[in-house]
LUMMIBA-799149 format. One record per residue: residue number from 1; residue in three letters; y, x, z of N, C-alpha, C in turn. Coordinates in steps of 0.1 Angstrom, whole numbers, plus 5000, padded with zeros to 4 digits. Example, Ala and Ser with C-alpha at 12.3 -4.5 7.8 and 13.67 -1.06 7.14 Angstrom:
! residues 2
{rec 1,'ALA',{4943,5132,5078},{4955,5123,5078},{4967,5132,5078}};
{rec 2,'SER',{4978,5128,5071},{4989,5137,5071},{5000,5129,5079}};
//
This chain:
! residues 212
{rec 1,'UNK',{4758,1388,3100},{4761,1391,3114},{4749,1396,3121}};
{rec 2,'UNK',{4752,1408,3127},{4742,1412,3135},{4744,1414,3150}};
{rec 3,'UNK',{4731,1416,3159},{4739,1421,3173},{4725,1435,3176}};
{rec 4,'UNK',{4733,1443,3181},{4727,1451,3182},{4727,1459,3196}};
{rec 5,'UNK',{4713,1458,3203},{4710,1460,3219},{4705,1474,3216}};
{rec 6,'UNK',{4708,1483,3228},{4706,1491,3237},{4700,1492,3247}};
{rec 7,'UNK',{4688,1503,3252},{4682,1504,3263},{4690,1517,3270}};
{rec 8,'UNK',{4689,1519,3279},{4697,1532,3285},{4690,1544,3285}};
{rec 9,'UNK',{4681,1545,3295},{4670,1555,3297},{4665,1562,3286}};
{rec 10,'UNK',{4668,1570,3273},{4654,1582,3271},{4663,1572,3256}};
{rec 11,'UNK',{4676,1565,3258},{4675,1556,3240},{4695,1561,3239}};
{rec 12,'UNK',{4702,1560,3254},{4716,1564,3248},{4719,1574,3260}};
{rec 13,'UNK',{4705,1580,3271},{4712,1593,3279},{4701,1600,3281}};
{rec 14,'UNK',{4704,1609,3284},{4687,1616,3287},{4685,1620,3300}};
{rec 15,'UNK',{4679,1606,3305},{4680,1608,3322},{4665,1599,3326}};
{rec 16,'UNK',{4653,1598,3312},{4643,1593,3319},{4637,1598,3329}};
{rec 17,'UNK',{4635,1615,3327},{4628,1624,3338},{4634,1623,3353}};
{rec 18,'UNK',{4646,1623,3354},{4650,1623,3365},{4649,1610,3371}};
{rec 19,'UNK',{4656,1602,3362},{4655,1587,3370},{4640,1586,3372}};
{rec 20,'UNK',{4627,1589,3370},{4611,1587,3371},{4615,1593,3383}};
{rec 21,'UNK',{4617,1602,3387},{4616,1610,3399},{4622,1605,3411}};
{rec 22,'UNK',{4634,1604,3404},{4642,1591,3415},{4634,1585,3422}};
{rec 23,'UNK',{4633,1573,3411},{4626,1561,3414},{4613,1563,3426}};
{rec 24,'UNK',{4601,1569,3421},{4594,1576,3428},{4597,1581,3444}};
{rec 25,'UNK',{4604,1587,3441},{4606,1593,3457},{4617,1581,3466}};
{rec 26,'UNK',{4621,1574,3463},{4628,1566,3471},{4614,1554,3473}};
{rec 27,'UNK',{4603,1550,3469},{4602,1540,3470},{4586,1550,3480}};
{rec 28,'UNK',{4585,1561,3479},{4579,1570,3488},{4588,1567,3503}};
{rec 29,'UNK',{4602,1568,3502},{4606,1571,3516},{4604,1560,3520}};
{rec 30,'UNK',{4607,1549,3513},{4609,1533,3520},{4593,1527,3528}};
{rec 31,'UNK',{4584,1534,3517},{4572,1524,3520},{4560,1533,3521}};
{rec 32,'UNK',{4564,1545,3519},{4553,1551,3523},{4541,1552,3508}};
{rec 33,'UNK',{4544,1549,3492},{4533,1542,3487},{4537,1556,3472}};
{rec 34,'UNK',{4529,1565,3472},{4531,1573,3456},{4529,1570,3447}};
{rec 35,'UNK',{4542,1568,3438},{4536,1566,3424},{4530,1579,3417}};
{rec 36,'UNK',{4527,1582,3405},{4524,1589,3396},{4533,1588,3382}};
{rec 37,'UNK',{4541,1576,3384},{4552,1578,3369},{4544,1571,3359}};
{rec 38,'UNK',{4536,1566,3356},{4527,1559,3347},{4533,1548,3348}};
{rec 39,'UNK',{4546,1543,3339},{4547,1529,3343},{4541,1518,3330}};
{rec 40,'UNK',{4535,1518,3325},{4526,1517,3314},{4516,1509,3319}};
{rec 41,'UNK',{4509,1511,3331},{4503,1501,3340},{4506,1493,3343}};
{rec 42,'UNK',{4520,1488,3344},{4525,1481,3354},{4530,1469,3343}};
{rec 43,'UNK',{4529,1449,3345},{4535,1442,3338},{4546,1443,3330}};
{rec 44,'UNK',{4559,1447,3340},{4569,1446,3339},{4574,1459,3340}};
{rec 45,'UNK',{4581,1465,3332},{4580,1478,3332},{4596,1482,3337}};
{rec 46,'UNK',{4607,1475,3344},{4616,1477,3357},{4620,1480,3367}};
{rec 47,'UNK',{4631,1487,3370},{4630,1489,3382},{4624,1476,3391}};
{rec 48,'UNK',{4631,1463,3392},{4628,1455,3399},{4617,1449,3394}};
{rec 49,'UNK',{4608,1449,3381},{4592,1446,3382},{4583,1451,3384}};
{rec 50,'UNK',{4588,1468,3388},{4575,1473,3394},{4572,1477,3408}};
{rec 51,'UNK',{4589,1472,3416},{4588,1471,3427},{4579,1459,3430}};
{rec 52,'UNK',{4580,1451,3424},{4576,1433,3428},{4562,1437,3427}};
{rec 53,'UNK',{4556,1444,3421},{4542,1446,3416},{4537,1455,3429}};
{rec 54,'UNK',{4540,1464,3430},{4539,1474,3444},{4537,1467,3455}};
{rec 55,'UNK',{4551,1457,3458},{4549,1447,3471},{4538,1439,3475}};
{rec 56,'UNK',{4532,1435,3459},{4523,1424,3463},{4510,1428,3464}};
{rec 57,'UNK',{4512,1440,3454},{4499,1444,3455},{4494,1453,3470}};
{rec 58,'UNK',{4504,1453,3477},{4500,1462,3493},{4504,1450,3500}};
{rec 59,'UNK',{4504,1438,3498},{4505,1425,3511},{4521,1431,3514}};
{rec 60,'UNK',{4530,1433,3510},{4541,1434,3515},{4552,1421,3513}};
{rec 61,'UNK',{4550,1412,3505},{4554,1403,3502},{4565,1395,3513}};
{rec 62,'UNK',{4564,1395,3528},{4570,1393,3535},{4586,1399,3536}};
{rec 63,'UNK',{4584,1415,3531},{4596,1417,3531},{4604,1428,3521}};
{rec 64,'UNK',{4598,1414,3508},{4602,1416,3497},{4614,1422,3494}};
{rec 65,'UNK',{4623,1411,3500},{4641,1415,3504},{4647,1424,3505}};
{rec 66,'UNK',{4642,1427,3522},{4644,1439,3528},{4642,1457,3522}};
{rec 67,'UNK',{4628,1456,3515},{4625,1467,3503},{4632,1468,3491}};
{rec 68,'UNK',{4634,1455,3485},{4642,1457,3471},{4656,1464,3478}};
{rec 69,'UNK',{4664,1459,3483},{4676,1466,3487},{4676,1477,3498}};
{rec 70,'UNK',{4663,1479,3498},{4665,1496,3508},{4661,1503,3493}};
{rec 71,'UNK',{4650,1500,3486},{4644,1513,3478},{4657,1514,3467}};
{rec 72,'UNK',{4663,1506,3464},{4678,1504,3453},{4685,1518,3459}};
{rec 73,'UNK',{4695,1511,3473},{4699,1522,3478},{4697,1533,3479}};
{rec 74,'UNK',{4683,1534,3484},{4680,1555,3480},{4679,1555,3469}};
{rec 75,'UNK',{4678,1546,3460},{4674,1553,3447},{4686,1554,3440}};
{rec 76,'UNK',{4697,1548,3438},{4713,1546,3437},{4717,1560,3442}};
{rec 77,'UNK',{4715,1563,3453},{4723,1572,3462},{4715,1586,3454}};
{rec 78,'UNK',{4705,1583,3451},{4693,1595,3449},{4703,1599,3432}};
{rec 79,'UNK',{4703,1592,3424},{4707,1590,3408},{4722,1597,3416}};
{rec 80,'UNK',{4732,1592,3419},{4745,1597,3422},{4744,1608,3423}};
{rec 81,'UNK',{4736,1614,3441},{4734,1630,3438},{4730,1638,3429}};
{rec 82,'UNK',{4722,1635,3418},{4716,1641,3413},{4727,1646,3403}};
{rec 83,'UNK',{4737,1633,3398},{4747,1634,3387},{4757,1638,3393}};
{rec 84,'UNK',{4763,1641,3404},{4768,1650,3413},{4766,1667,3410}};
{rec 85,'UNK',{4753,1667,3408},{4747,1684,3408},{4745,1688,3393}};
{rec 86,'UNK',{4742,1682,3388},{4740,1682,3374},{4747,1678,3363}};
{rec 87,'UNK',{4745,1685,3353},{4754,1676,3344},{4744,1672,3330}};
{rec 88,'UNK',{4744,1660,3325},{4734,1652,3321},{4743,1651,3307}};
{rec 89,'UNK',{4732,1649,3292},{4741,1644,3286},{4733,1633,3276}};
{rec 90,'UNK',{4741,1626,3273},{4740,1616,3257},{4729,1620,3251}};
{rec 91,'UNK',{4722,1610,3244},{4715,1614,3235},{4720,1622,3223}};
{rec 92,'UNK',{4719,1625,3214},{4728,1636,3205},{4735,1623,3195}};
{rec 93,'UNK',{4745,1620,3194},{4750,1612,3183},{4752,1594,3191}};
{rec 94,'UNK',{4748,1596,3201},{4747,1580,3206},{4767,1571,3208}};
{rec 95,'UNK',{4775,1583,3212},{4788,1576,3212},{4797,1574,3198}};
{rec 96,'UNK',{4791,1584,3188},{4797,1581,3177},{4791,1568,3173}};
{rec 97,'UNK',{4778,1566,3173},{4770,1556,3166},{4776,1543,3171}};
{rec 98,'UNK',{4781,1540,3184},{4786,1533,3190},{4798,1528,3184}};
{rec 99,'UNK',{4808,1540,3184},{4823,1540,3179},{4817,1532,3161}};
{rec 100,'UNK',{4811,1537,3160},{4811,1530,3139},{4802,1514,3146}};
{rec 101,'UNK',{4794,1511,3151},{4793,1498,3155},{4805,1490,3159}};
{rec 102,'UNK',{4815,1494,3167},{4825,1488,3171},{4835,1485,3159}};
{rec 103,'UNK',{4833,1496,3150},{4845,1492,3141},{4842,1479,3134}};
{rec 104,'UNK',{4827,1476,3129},{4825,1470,3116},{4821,1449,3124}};
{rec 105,'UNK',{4828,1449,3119},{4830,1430,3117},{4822,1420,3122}};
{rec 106,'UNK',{4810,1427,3117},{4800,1417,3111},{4790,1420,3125}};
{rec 107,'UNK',{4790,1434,3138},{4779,1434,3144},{4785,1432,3159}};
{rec 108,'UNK',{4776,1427,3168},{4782,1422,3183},{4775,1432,3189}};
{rec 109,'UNK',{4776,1439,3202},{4768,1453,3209},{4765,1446,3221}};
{rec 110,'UNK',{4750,1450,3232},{4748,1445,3241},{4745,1462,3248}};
{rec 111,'UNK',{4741,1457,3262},{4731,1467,3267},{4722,1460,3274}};
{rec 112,'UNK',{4708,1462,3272},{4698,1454,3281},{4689,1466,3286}};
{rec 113,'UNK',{4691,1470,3300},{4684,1482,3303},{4676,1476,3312}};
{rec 114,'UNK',{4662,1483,3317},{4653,1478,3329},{4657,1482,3343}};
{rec 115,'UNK',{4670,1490,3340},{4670,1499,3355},{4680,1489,3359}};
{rec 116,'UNK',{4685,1490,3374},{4692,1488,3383},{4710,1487,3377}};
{rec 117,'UNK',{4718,1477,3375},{4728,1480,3368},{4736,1492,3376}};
{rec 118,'UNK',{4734,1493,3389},{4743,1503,3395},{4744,1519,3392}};
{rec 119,'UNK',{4728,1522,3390},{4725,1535,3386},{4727,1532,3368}};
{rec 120,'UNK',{4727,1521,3359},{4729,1524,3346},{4744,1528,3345}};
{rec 121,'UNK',{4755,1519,3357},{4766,1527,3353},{4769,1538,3355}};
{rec 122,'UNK',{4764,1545,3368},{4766,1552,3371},{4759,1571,3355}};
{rec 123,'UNK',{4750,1564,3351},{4744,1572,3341},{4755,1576,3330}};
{rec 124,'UNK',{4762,1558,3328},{4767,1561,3312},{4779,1569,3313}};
{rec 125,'UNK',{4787,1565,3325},{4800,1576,3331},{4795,1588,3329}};
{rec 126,'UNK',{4788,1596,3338},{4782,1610,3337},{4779,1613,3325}};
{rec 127,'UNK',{4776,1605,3316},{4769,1610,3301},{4780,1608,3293}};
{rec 128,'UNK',{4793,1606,3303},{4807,1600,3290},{4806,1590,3281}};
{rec 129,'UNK',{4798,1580,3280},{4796,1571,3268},{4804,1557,3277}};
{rec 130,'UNK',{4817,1554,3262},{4822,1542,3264},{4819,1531,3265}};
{rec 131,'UNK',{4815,1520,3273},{4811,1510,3275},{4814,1497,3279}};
{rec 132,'UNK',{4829,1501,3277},{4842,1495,3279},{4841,1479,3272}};
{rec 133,'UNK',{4840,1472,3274},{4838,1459,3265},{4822,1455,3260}};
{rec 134,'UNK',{4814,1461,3267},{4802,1460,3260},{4793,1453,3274}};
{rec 135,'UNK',{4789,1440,3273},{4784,1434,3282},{4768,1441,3280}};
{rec 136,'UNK',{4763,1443,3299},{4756,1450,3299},{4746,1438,3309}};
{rec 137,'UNK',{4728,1437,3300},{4725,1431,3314},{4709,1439,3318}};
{rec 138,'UNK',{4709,1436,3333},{4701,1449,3339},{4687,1445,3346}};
{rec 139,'UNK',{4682,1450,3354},{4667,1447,3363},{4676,1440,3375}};
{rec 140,'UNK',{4694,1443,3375},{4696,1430,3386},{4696,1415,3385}};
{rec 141,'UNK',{4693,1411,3369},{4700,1396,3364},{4678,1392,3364}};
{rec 142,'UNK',{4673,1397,3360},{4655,1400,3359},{4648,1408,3359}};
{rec 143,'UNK',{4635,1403,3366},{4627,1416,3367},{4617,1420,3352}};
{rec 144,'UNK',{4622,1407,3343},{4612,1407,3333},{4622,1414,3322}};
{rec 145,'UNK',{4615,1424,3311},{4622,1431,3303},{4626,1422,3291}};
{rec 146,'UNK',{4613,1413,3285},{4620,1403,3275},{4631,1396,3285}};
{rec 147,'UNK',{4632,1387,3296},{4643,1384,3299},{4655,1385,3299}};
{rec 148,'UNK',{4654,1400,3305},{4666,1407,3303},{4674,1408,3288}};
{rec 149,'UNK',{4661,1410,3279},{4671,1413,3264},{4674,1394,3262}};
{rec 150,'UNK',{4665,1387,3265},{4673,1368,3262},{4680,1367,3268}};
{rec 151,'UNK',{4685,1376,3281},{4700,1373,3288},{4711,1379,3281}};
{rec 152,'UNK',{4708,1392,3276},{4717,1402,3269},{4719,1392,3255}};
{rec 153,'UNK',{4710,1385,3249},{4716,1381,3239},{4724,1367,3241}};
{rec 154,'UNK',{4724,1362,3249},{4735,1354,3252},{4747,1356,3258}};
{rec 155,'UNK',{4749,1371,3256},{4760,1372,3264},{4770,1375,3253}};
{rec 156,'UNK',{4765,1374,3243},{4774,1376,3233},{4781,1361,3224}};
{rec 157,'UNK',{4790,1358,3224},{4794,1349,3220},{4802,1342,3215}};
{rec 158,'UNK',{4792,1337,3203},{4796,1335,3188},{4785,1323,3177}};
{rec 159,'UNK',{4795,1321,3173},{4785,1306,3165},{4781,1313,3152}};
{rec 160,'UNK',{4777,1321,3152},{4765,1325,3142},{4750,1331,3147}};
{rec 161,'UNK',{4742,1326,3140},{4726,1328,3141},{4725,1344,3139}};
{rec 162,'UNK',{4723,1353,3151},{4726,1365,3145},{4709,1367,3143}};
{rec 163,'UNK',{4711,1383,3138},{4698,1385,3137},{4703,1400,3152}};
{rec 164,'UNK',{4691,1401,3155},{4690,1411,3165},{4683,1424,3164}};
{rec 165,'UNK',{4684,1434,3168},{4676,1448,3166},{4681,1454,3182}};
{rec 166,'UNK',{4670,1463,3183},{4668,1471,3194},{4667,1484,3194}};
{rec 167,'UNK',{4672,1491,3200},{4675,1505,3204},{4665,1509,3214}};
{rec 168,'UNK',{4655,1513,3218},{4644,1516,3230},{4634,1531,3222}};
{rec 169,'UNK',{4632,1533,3236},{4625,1544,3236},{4608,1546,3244}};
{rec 170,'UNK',{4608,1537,3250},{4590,1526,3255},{4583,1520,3250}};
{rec 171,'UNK',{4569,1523,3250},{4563,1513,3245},{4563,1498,3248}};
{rec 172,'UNK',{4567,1494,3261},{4574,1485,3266},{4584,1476,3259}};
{rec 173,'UNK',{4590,1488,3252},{4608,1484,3248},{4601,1479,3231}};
{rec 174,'UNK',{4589,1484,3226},{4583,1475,3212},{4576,1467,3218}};
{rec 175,'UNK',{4571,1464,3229},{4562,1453,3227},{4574,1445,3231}};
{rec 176,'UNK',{4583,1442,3242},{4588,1430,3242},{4596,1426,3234}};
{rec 177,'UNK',{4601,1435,3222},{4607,1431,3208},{4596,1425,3198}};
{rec 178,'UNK',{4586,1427,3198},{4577,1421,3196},{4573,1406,3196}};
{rec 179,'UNK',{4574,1404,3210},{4574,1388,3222},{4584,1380,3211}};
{rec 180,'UNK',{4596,1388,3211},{4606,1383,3209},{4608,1384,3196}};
{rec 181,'UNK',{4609,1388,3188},{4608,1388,3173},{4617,1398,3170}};
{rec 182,'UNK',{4622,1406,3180},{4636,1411,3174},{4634,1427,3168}};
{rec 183,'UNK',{4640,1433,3158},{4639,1444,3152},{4640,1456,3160}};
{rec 184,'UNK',{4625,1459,3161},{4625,1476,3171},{4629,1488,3166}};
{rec 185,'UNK',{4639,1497,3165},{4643,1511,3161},{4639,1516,3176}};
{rec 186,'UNK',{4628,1530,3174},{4623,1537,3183},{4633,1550,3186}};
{rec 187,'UNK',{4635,1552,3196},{4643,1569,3194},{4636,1574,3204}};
{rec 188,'UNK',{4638,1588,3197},{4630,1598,3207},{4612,1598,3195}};
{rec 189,'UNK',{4602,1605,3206},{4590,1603,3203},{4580,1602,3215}};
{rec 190,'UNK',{4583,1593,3223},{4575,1584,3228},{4569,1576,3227}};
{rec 191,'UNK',{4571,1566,3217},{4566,1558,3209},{4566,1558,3195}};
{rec 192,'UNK',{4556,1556,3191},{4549,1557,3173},{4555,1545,3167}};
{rec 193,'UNK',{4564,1547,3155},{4565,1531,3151},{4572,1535,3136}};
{rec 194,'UNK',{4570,1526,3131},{4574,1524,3115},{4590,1533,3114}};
{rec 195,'UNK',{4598,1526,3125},{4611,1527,3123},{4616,1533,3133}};
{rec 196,'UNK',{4617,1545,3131},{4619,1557,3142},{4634,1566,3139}};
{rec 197,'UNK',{4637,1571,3149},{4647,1586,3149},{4646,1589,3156}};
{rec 198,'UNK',{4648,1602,3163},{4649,1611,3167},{4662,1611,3177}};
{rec 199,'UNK',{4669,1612,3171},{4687,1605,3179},{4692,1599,3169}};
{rec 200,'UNK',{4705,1601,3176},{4714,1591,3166},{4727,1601,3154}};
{rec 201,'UNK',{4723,1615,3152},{4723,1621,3146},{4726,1619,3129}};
{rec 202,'UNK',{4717,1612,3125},{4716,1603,3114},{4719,1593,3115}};
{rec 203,'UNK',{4734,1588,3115},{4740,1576,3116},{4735,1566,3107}};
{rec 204,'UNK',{4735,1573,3089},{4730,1564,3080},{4717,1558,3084}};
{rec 205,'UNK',{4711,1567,3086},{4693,1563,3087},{4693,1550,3101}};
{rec 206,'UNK',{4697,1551,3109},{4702,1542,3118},{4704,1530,3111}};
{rec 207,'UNK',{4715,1531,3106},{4722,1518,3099},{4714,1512,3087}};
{rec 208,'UNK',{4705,1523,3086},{4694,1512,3076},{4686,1507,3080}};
{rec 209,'UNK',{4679,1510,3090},{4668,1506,3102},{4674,1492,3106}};
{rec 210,'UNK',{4692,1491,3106},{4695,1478,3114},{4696,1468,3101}};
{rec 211,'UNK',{4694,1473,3089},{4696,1464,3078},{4713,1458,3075}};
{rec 212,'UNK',{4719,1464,3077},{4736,1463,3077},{4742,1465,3062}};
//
């Protein structure tokens, strides 16, 4: 029995560039503060850990609140327009790969993304990918990225000791599989790692990486 997680961004749509920019410019209009897109500096590499990191580190702390749910909103509203104007797609092979996960018995499917769940759904819609039954958990349930994937794996549920693997495209997305012990498959080439693709193109080579 396996369960097999999912990151969203740059691993099942190709919307890291944009969503960086997003992100970016909404938390410019709220607070006045530029990023550079480097999120590799930052602890927590989430929407909501690297707002928390920004806050504290400019004494804004007071109105923590008030900022998480303004810079969300532009940045929700910012992602909508964008997918509005544009048309965004899938990573190459990511819904089939899905469809042959769903068929077979033995594997349970999560989504544990860092972004904001509002803009992840909004992504997987525009990028057409089914997600219909597939519990997804986001930077709204934690700001911490291993958290998120130990919330995502309890949301599946079943009395077998699964073994777990990860779908990510961050160096982020290997280290906290790391933390965690869980099996990293890289996509894309942003990160260097033993056990890589490119997309999901190569269904087989996938399916061997998950050891199935």
């Amino acid at each position: 029995m396996h369960h097999v997680m999912f990151d969203i961004d740059g691993t099942l749509v190709k919307s890291y560039d944009f969503d960086t920019k997003c992100f970016i410019e909404a938390v410019k209009e709220e607070i006045g503060i530029s990023l550079d897109g480097n999120w590799s500096k930052f602890k927590h590499v989430t929407d909501s850990g690297i707002l928390n990191e920004i806050i504290t580190s400019n004494g804004l702390q007071k109105q923590k609140e008030k900022i998480h749910e303004s810079v969300k909103k532009i940045f929700v509203s910012k992602i909508e327009a964008y997918l509005q104007q544009n048309s965004i797609s899938q990573i190459e092979g990511a819904s089939t790969f899905l469809s042959q996960l769903r068929k077979r018995n033995n594997v349970f499917i999560s989504i544990a993304t860092g972004g904001w769940y509002e803009s992840a759904i909004l992504k997987l819609q525009y990028a057409d990918i089914d997600f219909k039954g597939i519990p997804i958990v986001s930077s709204n349930d934690h700001f911490s990225r291993t958290e998120i994937m130990k919330l995502a794996s309890k949301k599946v549920e079943t009395d077998h000791n699964l073994a777990i693997s990860y779908f990510g495209d961050g160096s982020w997305d290997k280290k906290a599989c790391e933390n965690l012990g869980y099996n990293f498959i890289a996509v894309g080439n942003r990160v260097e790692h033993h056990q890589s693709i490119y997309d999901f193109s190569s269904i087989d080579k996938a399916i061997e990486y998950i050891d199935l």
